[in-house]
N, C-alpha and C positions, 0 to 999 in steps of 0.2 A: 883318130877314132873317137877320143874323147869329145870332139865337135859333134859327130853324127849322134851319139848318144844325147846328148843334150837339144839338138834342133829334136830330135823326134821324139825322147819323150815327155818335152813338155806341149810340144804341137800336140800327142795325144792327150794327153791332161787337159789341153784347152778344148781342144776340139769334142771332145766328150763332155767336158762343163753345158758347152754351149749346148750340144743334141742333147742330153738329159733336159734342161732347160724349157729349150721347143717343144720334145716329147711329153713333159710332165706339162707343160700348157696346154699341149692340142687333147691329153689323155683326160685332162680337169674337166676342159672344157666341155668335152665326152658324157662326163661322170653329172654335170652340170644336166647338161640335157638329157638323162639318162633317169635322174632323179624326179625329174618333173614329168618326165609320162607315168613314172612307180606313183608319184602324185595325182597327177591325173585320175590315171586307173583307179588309184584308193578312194578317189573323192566318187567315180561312177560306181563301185562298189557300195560306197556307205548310202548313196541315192536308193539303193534296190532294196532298203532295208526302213522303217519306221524311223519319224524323225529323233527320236528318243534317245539313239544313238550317234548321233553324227558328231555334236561337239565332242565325244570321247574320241570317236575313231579318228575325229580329223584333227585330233590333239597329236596322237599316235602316229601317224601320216608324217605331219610335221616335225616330229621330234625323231622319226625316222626306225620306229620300233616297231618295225614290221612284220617281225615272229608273233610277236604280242597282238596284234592287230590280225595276222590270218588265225591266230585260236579264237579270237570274239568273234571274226566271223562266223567259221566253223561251228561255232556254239550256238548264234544265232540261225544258220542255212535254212533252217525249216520253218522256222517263221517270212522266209522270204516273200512279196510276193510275183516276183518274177525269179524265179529257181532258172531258165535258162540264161537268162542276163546274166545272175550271179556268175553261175558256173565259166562261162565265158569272160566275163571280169577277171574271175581270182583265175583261173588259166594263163589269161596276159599278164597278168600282176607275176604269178610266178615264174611264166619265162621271162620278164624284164628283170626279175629278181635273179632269175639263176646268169643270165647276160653279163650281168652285174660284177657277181661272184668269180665269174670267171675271169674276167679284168686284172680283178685285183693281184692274186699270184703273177701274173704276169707281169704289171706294174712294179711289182716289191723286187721280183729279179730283176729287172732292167737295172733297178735302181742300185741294187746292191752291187750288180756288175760294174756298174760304173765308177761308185765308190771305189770298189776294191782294188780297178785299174788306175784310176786318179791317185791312190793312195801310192799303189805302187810304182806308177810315172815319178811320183814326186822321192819315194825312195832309194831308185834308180838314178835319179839328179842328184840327188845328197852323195848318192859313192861313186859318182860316176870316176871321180879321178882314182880311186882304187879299181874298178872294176877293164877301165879302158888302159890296164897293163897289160891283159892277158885277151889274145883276140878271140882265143875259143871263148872266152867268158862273156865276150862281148857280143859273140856271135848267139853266142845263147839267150842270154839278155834279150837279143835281140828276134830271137825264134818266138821267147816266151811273152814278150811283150805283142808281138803279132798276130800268133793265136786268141792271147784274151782280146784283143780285139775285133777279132773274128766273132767273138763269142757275144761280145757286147752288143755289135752289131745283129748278130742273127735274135739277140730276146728285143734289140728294138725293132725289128721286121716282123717278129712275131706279135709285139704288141701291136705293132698298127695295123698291120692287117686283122687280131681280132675285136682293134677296136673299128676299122673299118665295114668289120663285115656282120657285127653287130646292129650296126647305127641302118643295114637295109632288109 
């Protein structure tokens, strides 16, 4: 029994290295182009506005302090002189911004689910010769080990699908 313990869970340990891996690649890469329409958008925004402020806001943009950057709009709106471009801009600015926001809690679970299973695969290995005395314990082991990967599995499904259905 002590064999079975050991082939499975460090196959899960691996196997979870590697998907966290791929996922926090394909989820970067996401974030990557996700950043640059927020860019975009901020740079057609500072356009609708007197040149007087663009080197400040597109410092802002850049430096990714984008709270800061929709109160100087805000502050400036009225001096616009296109008020419906504006309004239209900072709309897509802030659902690319809220898109955004929502990623990230999802990203931190996955991650942490992964960890905590990885953590756990590899503590399971350390006792496995104590634990593969008793077969209920093993069977257990082996119940608990399966669900959290059920688990880990369903925030990586969740994450790609909302980072998939973001990106349309």
């Amino acid at each position: 029994m002590d064999t079975a313990l050991y082939y499975t869970f460090s196959t899960i340990s691996q196997t979870l290295a590697g998907a966290i891996a791929l996922l926090g690649a394909f989820v970067l890469y996401r974030f990557q182009i996700h950043k640059e329409k927020i860019r975009e958008i901020g740079i057609a925004v500072n356009r609708t506005f007197a040149m007087a402020h663009w080197g400040i806001w597109d410092s802002l943009i850049e430096t990714g302090q984008y709270d800061l950057l929709i109160q100087q709009w805000e502050s400036k709106k009225d001096s616009s002189h296109s008020k419906g471009a504006f309004e239209k801009h900072l709309k897509r600015f802030r659902h690319e911004m809220q898109l955004r926001s929502k990623l990230i809690p999802k990203l931190k679970t996955a991650l942490w689910l992964t960890i905590l299973i990885i953590i756990y695969s590899v503590l399971i290995l350390i006792l496995t010769p104590f634990i593969s005395c008793s077969k209920l314990l093993t069977y257990g082991i082996f119940l608990i080990g399966f669900i959290s990967l059920l688990f880990c599995f369903w925030s990586y499904y969740r994450l790609i699908v909302a980072t998939i259905l973001e990106s349309e």
